[in-house]
C-alpha positions as CSV (number, residue, x, y, z in Angstrom):
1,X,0.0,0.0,0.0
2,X,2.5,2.4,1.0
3,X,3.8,1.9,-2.7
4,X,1.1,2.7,-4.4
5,X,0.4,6.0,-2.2
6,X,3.9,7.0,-3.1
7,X,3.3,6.5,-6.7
8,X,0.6,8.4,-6.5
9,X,2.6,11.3,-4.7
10,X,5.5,11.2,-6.8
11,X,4.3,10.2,-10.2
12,X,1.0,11.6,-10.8
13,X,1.9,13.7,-13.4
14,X,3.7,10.7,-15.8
15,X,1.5,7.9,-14.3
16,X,-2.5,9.6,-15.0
17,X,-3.1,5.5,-13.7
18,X,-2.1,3.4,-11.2
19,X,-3.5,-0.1,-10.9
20,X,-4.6,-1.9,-7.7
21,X,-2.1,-4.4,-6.2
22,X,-2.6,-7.6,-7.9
23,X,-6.2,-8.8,-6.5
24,X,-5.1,-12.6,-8.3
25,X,-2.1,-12.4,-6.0
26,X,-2.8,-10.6,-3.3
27,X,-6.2,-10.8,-2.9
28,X,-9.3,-8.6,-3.6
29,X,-9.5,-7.0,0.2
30,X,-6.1,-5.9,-0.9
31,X,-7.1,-4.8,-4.2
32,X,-9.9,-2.8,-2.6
33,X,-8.0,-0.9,0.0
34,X,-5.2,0.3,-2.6
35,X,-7.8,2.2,-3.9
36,X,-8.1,4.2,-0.9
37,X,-4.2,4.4,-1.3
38,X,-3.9,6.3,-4.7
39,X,-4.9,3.3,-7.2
40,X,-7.5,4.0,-9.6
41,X,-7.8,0.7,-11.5
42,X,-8.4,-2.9,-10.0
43,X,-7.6,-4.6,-13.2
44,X,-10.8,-7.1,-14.4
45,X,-12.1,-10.4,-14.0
46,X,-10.5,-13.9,-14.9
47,X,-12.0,-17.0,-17.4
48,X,-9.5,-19.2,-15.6
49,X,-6.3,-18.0,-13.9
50,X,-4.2,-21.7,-12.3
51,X,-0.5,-20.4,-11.7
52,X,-1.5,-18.6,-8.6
53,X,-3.5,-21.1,-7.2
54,X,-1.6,-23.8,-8.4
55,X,1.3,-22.4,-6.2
56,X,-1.0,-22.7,-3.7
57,X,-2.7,-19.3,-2.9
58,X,-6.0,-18.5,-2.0
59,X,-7.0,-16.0,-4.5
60,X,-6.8,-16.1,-8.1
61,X,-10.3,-17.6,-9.0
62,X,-12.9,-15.9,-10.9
63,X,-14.7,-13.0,-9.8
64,X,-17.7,-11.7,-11.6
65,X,-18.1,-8.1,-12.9
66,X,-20.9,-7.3,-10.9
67,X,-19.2,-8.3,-7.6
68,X,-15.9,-6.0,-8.7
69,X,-18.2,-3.2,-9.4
70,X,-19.6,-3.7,-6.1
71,X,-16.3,-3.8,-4.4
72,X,-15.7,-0.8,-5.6
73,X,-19.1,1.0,-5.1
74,X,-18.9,0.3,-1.4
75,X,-14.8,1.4,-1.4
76,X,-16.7,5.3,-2.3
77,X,-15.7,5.0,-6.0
78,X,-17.3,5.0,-9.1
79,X,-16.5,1.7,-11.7
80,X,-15.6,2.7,-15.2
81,X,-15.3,-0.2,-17.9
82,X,-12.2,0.8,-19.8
83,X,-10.0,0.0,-22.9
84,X,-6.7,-0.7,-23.0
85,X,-5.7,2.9,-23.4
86,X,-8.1,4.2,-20.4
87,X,-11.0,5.0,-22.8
88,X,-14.1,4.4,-20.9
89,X,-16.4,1.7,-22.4
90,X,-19.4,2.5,-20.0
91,X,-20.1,4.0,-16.9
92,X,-21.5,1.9,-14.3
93,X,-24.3,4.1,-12.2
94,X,-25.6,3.4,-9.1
95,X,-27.3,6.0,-6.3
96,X,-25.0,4.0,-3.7
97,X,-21.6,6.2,-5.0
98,X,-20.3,9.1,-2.9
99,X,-19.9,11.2,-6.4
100,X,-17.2,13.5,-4.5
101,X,-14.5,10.8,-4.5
102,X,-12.6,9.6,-7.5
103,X,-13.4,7.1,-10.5
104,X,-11.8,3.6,-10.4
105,X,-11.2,1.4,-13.7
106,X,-12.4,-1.6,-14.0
């Protein structure tokens, strides 16, 4: 976490985006609370990821859009489908989001 705040501090003007820790790796508690530390984008959801839990971790195992949007809604942000070059695909809207805080990228 204290990584990505940094980042944030120190590179905002050449990094407009910084992704979440790792959800598959790390988990997506972690992924969640890195938004609060200066990430904007939590990455996406997995078909089938098996290195990680083939190495024997706990996370790595498909999580649907609509429960990442959800993380996300409750973390105070706002989830934005995006391309691969931070163009938003569609704007997710729900009467649940504190407006005020920032966007995250789903």
């Amino acid at each position: 976490m204290n990584t990505v705040a940094a980042s944030r501090l120190l590179f905002q003007e050449e990094l407009p985006h910084i992704q979440a820790v790792a959800w598959v790796k790390r988990g997506l508690d972690e992924a969640v609370a890195s938004l609060g530390c200066g990430a904007d984008d939590i990455g996406g959801t997995l078909i089938e990821e098996k290195i990680t839990r083939a190495a024997g971790a706990g996370h790595g195992s498909y999580v649907p859009a609509d429960e990442l949007r959800a993380r996300v809604e409750r973390a105070g942000m706002r989830p934005v489908q995006r391309t691969t070059l931070y163009e938003p695909i569609e704007i997710v809207a729900s009467s649940r989001v504190d407006r005020s805080r920032s966007n995250a990228v789903l």
